[in-house]
C-alpha positions as CSV (number, residue, x, y, z in Angstrom):
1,X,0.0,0.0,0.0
2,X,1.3,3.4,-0.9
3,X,1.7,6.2,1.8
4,X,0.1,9.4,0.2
5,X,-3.3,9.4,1.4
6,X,-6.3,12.4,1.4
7,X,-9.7,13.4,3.0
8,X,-12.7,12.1,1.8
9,X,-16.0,14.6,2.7
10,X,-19.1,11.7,2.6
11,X,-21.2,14.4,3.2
12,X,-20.8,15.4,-0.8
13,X,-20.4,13.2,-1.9
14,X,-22.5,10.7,-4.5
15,X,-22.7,6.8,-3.2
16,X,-23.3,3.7,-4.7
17,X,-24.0,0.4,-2.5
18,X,-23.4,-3.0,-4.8
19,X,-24.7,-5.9,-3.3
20,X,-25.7,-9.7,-4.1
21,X,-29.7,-9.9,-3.6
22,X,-29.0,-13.6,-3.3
23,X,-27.0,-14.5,-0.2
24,X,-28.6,-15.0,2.7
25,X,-32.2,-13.2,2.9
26,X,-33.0,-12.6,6.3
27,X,-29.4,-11.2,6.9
28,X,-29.3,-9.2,3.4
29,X,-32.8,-7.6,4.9
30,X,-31.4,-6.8,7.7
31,X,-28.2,-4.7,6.0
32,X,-29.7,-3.0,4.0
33,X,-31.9,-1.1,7.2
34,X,-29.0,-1.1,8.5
35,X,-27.1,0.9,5.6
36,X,-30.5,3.1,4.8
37,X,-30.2,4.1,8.9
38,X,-26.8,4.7,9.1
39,X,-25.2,5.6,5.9
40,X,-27.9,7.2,3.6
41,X,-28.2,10.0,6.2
42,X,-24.7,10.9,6.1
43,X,-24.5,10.8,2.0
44,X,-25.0,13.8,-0.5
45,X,-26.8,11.0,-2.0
46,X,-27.2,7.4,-2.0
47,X,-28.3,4.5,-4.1
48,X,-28.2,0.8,-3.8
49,X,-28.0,-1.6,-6.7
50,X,-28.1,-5.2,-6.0
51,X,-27.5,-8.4,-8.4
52,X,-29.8,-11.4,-8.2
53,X,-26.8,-13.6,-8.5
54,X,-22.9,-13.5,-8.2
55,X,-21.8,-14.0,-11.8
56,X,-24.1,-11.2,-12.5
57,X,-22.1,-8.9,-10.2
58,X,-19.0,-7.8,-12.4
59,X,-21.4,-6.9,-15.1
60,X,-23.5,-4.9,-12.7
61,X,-19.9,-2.9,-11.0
62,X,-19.0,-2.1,-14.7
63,X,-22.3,-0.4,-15.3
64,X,-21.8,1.7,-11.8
65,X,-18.8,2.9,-12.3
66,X,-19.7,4.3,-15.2
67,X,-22.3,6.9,-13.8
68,X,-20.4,9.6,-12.2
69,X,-20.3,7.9,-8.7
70,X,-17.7,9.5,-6.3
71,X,-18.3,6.4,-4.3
72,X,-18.9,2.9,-4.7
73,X,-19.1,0.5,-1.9
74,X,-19.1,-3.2,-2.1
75,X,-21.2,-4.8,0.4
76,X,-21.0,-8.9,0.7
77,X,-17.4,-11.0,0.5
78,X,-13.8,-11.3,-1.8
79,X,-16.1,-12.3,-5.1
80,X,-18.0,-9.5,-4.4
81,X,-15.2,-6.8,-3.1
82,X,-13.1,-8.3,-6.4
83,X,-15.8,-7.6,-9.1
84,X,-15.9,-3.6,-7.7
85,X,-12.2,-3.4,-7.6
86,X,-11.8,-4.6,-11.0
87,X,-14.8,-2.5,-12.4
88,X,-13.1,0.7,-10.6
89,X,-9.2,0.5,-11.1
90,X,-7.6,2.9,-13.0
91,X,-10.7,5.9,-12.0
92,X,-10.8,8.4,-9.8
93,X,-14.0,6.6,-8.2
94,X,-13.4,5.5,-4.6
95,X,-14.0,2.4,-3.5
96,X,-15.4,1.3,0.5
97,X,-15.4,-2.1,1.9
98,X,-18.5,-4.1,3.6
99,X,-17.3,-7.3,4.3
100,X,-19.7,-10.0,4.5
101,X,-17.8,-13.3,3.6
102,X,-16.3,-16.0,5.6
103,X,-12.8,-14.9,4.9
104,X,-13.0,-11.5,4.2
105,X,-9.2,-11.1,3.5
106,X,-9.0,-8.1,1.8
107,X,-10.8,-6.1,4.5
108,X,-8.4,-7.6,7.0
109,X,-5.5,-6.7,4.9
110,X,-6.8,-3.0,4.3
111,X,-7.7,-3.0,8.7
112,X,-11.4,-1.4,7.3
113,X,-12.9,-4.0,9.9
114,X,-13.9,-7.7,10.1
115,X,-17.6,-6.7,11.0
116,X,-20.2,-4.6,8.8
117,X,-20.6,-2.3,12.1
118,X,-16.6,-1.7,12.2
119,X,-16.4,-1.3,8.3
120,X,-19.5,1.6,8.2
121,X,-17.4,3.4,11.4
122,X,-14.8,3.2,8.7
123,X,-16.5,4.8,6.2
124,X,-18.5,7.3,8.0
125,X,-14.9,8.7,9.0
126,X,-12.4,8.0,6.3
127,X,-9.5,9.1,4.4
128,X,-8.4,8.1,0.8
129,X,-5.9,5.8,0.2
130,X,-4.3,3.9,-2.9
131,X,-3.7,0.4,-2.7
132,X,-2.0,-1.9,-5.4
133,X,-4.0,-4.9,-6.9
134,X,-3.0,-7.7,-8.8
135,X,-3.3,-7.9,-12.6
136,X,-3.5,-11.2,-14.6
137,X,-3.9,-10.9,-18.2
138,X,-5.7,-7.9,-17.5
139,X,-8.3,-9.7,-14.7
140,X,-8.1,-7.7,-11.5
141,X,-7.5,-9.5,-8.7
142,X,-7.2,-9.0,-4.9
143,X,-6.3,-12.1,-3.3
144,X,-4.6,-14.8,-5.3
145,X,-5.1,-16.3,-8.6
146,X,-4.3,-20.1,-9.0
147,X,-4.5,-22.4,-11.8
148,X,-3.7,-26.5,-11.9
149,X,-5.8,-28.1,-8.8
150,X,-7.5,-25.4,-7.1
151,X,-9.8,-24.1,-9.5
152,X,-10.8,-28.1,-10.4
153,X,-11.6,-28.4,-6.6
154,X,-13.7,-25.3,-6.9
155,X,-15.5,-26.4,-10.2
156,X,-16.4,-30.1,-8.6
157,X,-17.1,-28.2,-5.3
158,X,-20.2,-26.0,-6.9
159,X,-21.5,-29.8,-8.9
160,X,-21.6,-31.7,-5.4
161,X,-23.2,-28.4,-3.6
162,X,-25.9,-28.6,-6.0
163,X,-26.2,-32.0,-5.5
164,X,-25.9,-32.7,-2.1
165,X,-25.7,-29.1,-0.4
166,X,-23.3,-27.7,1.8
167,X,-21.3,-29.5,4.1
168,X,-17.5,-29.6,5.2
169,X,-18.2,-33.4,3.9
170,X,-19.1,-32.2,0.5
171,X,-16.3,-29.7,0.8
172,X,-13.4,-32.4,1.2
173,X,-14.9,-34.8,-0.9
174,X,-15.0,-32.6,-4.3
175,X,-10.8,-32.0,-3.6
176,X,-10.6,-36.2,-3.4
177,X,-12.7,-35.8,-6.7
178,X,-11.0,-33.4,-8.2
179,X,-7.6,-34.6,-7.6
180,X,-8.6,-38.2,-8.8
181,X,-9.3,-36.6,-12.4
182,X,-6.4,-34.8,-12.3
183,X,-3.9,-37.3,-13.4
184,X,-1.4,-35.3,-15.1
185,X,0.4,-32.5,-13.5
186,X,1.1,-29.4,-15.5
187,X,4.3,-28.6,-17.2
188,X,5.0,-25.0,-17.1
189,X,7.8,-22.3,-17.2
190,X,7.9,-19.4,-15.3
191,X,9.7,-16.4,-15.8
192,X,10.7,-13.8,-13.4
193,X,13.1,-11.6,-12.1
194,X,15.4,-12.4,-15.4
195,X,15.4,-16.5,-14.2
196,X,13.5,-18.4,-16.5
197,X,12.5,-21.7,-14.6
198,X,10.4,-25.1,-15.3
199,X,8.2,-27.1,-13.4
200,X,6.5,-30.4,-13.6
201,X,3.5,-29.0,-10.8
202,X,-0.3,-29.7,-9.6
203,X,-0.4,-26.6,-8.4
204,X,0.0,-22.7,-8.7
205,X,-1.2,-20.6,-6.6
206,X,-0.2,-16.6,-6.5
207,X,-0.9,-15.1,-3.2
208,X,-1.8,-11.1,-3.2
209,X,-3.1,-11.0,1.1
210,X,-1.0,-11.2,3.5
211,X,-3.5,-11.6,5.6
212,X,-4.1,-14.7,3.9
213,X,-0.2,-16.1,3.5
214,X,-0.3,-15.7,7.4
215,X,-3.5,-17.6,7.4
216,X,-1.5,-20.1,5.7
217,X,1.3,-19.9,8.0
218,X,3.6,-19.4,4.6
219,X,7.0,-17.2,4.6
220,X,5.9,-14.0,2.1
221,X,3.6,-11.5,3.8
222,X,5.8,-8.9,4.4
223,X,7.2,-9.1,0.8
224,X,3.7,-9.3,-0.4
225,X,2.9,-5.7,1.6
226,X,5.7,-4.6,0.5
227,X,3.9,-4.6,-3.5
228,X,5.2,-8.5,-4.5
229,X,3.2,-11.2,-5.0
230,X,4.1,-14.2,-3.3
231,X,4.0,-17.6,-5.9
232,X,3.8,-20.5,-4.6
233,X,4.6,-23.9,-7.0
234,X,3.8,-27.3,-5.5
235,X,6.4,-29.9,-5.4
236,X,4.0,-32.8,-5.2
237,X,3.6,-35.0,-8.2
238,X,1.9,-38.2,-6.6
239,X,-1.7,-38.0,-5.5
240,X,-1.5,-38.2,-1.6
241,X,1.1,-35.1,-0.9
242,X,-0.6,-33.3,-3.7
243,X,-4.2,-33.6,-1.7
244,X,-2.6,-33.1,1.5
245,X,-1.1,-29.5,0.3
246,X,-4.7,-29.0,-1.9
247,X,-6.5,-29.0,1.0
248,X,-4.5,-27.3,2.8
249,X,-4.5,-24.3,0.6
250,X,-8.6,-24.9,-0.5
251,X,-9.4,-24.9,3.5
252,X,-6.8,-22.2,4.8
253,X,-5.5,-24.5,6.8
254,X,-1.8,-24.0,7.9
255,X,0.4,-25.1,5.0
256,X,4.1,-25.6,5.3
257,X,7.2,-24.3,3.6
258,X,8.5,-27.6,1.9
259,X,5.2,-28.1,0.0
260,X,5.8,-25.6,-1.8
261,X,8.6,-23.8,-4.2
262,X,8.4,-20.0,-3.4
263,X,9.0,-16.8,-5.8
264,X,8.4,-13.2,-4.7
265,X,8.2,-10.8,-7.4
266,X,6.2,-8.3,-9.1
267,X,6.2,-9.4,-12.3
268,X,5.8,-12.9,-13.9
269,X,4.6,-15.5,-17.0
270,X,3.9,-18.5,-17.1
271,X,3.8,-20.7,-19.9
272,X,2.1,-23.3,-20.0
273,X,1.3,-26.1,-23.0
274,X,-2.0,-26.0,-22.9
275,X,-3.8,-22.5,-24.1
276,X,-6.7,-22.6,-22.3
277,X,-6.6,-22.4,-18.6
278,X,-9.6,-22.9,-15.9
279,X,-8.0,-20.6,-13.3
280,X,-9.2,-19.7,-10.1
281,X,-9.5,-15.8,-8.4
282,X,-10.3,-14.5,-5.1
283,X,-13.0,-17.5,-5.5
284,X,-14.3,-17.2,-8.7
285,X,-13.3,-19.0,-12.0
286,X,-12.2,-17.9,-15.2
287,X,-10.6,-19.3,-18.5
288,X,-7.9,-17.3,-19.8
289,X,-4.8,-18.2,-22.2
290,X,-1.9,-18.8,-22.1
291,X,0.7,-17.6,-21.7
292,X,-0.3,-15.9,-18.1
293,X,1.5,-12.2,-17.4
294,X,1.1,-11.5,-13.7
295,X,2.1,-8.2,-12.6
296,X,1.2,-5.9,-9.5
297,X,-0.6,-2.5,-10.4
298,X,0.4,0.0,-8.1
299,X,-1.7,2.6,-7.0
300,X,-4.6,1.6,-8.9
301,X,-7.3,1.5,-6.8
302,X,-8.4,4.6,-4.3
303,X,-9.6,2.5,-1.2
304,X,-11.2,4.3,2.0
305,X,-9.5,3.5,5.0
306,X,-9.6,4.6,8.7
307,X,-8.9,8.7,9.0
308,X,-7.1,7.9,12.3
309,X,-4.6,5.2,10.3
310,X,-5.3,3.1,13.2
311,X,-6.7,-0.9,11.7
312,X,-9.8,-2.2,12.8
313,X,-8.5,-5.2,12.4
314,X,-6.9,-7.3,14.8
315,X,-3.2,-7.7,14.3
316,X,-2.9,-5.3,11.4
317,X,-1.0,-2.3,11.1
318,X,-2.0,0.4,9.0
């Protein structure tokens, strides 16, 4: 995150709320009271425009931010925070955070807050900040971006959902599934930091939250605030080490340092022999082609964060 940072008068300015109509009713009634109570009063005008579905959201944060807004806020989790951020880099339009996921890692890395409550107090009393985001083929992303395993697990995930509905059951059975039909690990090259390098992997998975690499209890977070992306390779070519460091990484549980081949830079490709990709980002999926050019944008996205630079999140330093 940069250091140059500047006032933000709510007051006057114009506000957008983007939300996804179809998580959670009861709850989604209840934030949007909450939001006409204690936000609309405080705005020199407000307006909330909500999706009926999640794929229908980046679609939706395009549209907005091409109205004039001075703010837009994203309201609901990563997919939703991602879709904004990659509808409003590059403008002058200012983005807030709601968090309203399970993970919520890119309002823990900015310290906005973990609750909606702490996040409004944010932006009720805020100051503008640039932030850097990650860029893959020209998809925004805030969190990480992974291709191989990961996205497969997600894919197979959503078909067993449907199927059977949620469960942490479900949940570990679609990475056994998806890891059974991978059979063939990827070749690939990557190329960074003037090393060209190739890799016989399962597994890639480039980490933009520190809040998250910590999660993982993986060396990089400090390099990662520091404007690098962390990239981690997995070593494992045989099925059982390969699920044990999937699920590791699918789950956010603790993963460890020899899984894993590490490369901190700002800038990387990654070839790989097949064009088309399934890739996975900040939770969503996405084909793109290869080859993949990953690079940090700095300064592209104007964030609100707390005007008294202290975090609202635990363990977090502004």
């Amino acid at each position: 995150m940069q250091d140059q940072t500047d006032g933000f008068d709510l007051g006057r300015a114009k506000v957008c709320v983007i939300m996804n109509r179809g998580s959670g009713r009861k709850k989604h009634r209840a934030l949007v009271r909450l939001l006409e109570e204690r936000l609309a009063p405080a705005c020199g005008s407000y307006q909330l425009r909500q999706s009926r579905k999640g794929s229908d959201l980046p679609r939706l944060a395009r549209q907005v931010a091409g109205e004039g807004f001075d703010l837009v806020i994203a309201a609901g989790g990563d997919g939703t925070q991602s879709a904004v951020a990659g509808a409003l880099a590059g403008t002058q339009t200012v983005m807030g955070v709601l968090p309203g996921g399970t993970f919520n890692y890119f309002a823990r890395d900015l310290g906005v807050g973990e609750t909606i409550e702490d996040a409004l107090d944010t932006i009720l009393d805020a100051k503008v900040a640039p932030v850097d985001l990650g860029d893959a083929n020209g998809l925004i992303f805030l969190n990480n971006i992974s291709l191989g395993a990961y996205p497969h697990i997600l894919k197979t995930r959503e078909g067993i959902y449907r199927r059977w509905g949620r469960s942490r059951v479900a949940a570990y059975w679609s990475v056994l599934v998806a890891l059974r039909r991978l059979r063939r690990p990827m070749q690939l090259v990557a190329r960074a930091e003037g090393e060209t390098r190739r890799y016989t992997s399962a597994l890639v998975f480039v980490a933009r939250s520190a809040y998250q690499l910590e999660s993982f209890g993986l060396e990089g977070a400090q390099e990662i605030r520091d404007g690098q992306f962390a990239v981690l390779i997995a070593k494992a070519r045989q099925p059982l080490p390969l699920i044990r460091s999937a699920i590791r990484l699918a789950f956010g549980h603790s993963a460890k340092d020899d899984d894993f081949d590490l490369i901190l830079t700002d800038d990387l490709q990654i070839d790989t022999p097949k064009r088309r990709q399934l890739v996975a980002h900040d939770g969503e999926k996405t084909v793109l082609t290869s080859p993949f050019h990953l690079q940090v944008r700095r300064g592209a996205l104007r964030v609100l964060l707390p005007a008294d630079g202290i975090s609202k999140t635990a363990g977090v330093e502004d």
